[in-house]
N, C-alpha and C positions, 0 to 999 in steps of 0.2 A: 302830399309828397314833401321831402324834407327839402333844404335849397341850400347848394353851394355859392356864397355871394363874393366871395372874395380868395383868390389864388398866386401866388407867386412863383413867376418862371423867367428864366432866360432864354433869351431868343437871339438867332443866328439867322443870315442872309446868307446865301451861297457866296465863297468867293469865285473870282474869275479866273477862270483857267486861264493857264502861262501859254504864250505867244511861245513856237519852235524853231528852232534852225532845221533847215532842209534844205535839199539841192535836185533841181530838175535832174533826172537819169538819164539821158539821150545817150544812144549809140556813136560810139567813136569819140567820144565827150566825155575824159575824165568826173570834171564835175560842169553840170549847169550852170544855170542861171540859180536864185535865190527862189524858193519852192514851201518856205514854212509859214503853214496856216495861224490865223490869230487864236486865240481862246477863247471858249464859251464864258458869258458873263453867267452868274451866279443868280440861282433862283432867289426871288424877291418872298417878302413875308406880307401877307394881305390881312385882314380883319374882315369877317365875312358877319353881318349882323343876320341873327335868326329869331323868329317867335318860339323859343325854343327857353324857359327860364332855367334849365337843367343843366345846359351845355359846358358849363366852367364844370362838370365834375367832370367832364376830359381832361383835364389835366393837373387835376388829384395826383400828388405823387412823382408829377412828370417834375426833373429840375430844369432841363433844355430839350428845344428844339429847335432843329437846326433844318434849314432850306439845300438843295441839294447843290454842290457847286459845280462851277460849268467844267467843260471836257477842256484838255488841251487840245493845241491846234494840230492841224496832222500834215501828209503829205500833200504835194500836190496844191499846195496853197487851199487848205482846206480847211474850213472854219474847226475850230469842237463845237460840237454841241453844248448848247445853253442845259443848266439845270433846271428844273423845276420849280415853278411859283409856287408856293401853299398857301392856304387861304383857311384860317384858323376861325371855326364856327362860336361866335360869342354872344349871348344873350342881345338883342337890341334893352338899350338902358345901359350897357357896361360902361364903367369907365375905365380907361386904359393909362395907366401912366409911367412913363419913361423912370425908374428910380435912379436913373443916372443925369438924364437931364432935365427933370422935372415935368417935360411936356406932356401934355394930356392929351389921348384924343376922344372924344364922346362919341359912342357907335349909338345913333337915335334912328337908323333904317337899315335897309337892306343892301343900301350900296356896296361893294368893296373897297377897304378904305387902305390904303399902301401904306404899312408900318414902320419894313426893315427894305432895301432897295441892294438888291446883290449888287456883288461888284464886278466891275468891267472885266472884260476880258485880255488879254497880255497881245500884246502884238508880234507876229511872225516875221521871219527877217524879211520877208517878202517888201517891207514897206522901207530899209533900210537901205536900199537898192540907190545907187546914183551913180553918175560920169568920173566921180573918183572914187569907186566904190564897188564893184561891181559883182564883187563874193562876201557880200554881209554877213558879220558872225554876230548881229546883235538880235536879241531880242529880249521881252517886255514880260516881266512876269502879270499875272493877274493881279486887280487890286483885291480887297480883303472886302467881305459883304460889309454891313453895317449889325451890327451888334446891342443888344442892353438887356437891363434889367425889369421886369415889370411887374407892375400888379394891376390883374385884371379884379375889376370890385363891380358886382352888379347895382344898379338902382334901382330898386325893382319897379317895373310899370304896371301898375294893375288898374283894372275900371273905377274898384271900389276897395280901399284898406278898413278892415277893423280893428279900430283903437278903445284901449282904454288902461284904465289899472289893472296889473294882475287880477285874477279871478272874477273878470266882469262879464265872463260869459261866452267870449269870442270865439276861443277853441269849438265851443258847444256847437255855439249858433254856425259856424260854418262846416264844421261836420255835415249837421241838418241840408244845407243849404246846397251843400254839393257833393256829400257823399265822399268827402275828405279823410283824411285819419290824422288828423293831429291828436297831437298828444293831450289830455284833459286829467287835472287832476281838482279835489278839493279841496285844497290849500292853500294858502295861497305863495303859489308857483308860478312862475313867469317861464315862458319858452324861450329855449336858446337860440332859435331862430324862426325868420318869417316860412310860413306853409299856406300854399295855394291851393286853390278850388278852382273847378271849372264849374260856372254860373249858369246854363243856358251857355252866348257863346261870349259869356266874359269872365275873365278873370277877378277872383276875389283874394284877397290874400288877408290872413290874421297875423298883424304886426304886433310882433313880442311886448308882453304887458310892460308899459315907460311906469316910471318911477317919477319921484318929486328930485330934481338935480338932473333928470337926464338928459336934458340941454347940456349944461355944462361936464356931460362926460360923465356922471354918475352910474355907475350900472355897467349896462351894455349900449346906453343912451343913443350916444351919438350914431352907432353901428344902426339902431333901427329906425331913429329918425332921418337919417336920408335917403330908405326906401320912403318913407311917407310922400318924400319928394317929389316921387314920382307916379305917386296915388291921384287918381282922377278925383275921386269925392271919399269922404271919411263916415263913416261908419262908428260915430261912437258909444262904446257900447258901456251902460252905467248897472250894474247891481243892484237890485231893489232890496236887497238883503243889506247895503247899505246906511249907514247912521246919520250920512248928510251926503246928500246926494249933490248937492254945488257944490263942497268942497271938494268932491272927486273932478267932478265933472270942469271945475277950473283950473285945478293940480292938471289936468292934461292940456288942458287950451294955454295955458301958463305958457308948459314948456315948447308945445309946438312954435308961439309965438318968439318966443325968448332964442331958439334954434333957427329962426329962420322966419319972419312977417308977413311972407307968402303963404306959408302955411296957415295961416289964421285965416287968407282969406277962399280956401279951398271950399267946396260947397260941402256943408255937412249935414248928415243926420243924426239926431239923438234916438238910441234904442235901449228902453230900460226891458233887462233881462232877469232871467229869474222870479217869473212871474207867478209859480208854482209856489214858491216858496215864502211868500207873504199874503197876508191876506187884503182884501180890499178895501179898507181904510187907508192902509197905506199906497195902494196903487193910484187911488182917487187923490193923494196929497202930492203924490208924485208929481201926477198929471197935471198939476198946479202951478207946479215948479217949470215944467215943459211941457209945455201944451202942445205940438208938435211933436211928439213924439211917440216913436213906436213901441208896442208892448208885445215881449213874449216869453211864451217858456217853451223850450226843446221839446219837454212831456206830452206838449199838446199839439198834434197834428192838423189843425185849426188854425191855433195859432201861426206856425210857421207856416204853414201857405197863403196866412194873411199877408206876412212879411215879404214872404218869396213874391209875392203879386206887387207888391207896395214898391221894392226894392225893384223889381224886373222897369216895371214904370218908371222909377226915377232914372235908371240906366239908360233907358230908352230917350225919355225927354231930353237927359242931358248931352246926348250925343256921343257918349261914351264908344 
């Protein structure tokens, strides 16, 4: 499945309904006493975290939304009804950031998290009322919700990411792995964006082929190493088809490091792919190079349940 990671929307809190003038009706009593209800305060905006990595395509398209504002006040010293809270279903891993006041808020569970806080309600002459006073003609309009700009950007959290340079096999190998459809070409093509699998009951995700610069923003760099960010253990997957296999294999530990020193110490494993496609001379030199690590081809149904078994283990151990 394809993944919406990053959206831009304006968000509204209801405002507060406006406080009334009113007058008790009593028989034989021109006008009453002072009789008008306050205003409903305005529905609030929540951030609602889901295991759900899809959910930002709700709002594909959308430019605002707005919480519903509260009722004015009525007769009878009678409140309005409040608006409605909404409670906006987002990826856990989003990040949410105010474009007006910079502030961020990380949604990392299922909490509800209070974004936009409506606005109060107006007050009724009712409260206007006093010993020099005694037919109020004031009253309090609503205040205004609270208002901004934002962009929702996923981080993606997955059990396991697969990295490497374009065409090292990852689209393949996670197809295989969980009956995905990403996109697979032989060229070398880099995917516009990260696409996930379901593992058994983890998530896997193949993180768009990085480049040599994409630390520093080359590419679409920085866009898919801050999902890595959020990757349990890495999955790097190297090309046996390959002409030096540590150059590749350092050109990515390079830039993970270079983008962020945490990521270097992420637990990894090395998977040389395309094993089909050379013969064993070279899988035997490979194996030289990385002695630890895994070998497979897609072609061979063997093969990948080796991996699928090998991988499942490591997921488990690591408490994924």
């Amino acid at each position: 499945m394809s993944l919406t990671d990053k959206v831009n929307i304006e968000l509204r809190a209801g405002n507060g309904g406006n406080g009334v003038v009113r007058w008790r009706r009593e028989k034989f009593i021109p006008r009453g006493g002072p009789a008008g209800g306050d205003g409903g305060r305005g529905g609030s905006v929540y951030l609602q975290g889901v295991k759900d990595n899809t959910k930002l395509e709700l709002y594909t398209g959308k430019n605002v939304i707005k919480a519903p504002s509260g009722e004015a006040g009525g007769s009878k010293s009678l409140y309005g009804q409040n608006g409605d809270d909404i409670y906006l279903e987002v990826p856990v891993g989003t990040l949410v950031k105010n474009l007006d006041t910079l502030e961020e808020v990380d949604i990392i569970n299922s909490e509800p998290v209070l974004l936009l806080r409506g606005g109060r309600g107006g007050l009724g002459n009712i409260h206007f009322k006093s010993s020099t006073n005694q037919t109020p003609k004031q009253q309090t309009d609503g205040k205004p919700g609270e208002a901004g700009n934002f962009i929702f950007e996923l981080r993606l959290i997955a059990d396991a990411g697969l990295i490497g340079l374009p065409s090292a096999g990852k689209s393949s190998l996670l197809n295989f792995l969980t009956n995905s459809k990403s996109r697979v070409a032989a060229y070398h093509f880099t995917t516009l964006e990260p696409h996930l699998g379901k593992f058994f009951d983890y998530i896997l995700a193949d993180i768009p082929g990085l480049i040599e610069g994409a630390s520093q923003g080359k590419g679409l760099g920085h866009k898919f190493l801050q999902h890595i960010r959020r990757t349990q253990i890495l999955l790097h997957c190297i090309s046996l088809e390959s002409d030096d296999l540590m150059s590749d294999y350092e050109t990515i530990r390079n830039e993970l490091v270079n983008f962020d020193p945490e990521l270097g110490k992420k637990t990894e494993q090395v998977i040389l792919t395309k094993q089909d496609l050379v013969d064993d001379e070279v899988i035997e030199k490979a194996k030289k190079i990385f002695p630890n690590a895994w070998v497979v081809s897609v072609l061979d149904d063997g093969s990948v349940k080796n991996i699928s078994d090998k991988l499942s283990n490591l997921l488990e151990n690591s408490g994924a």
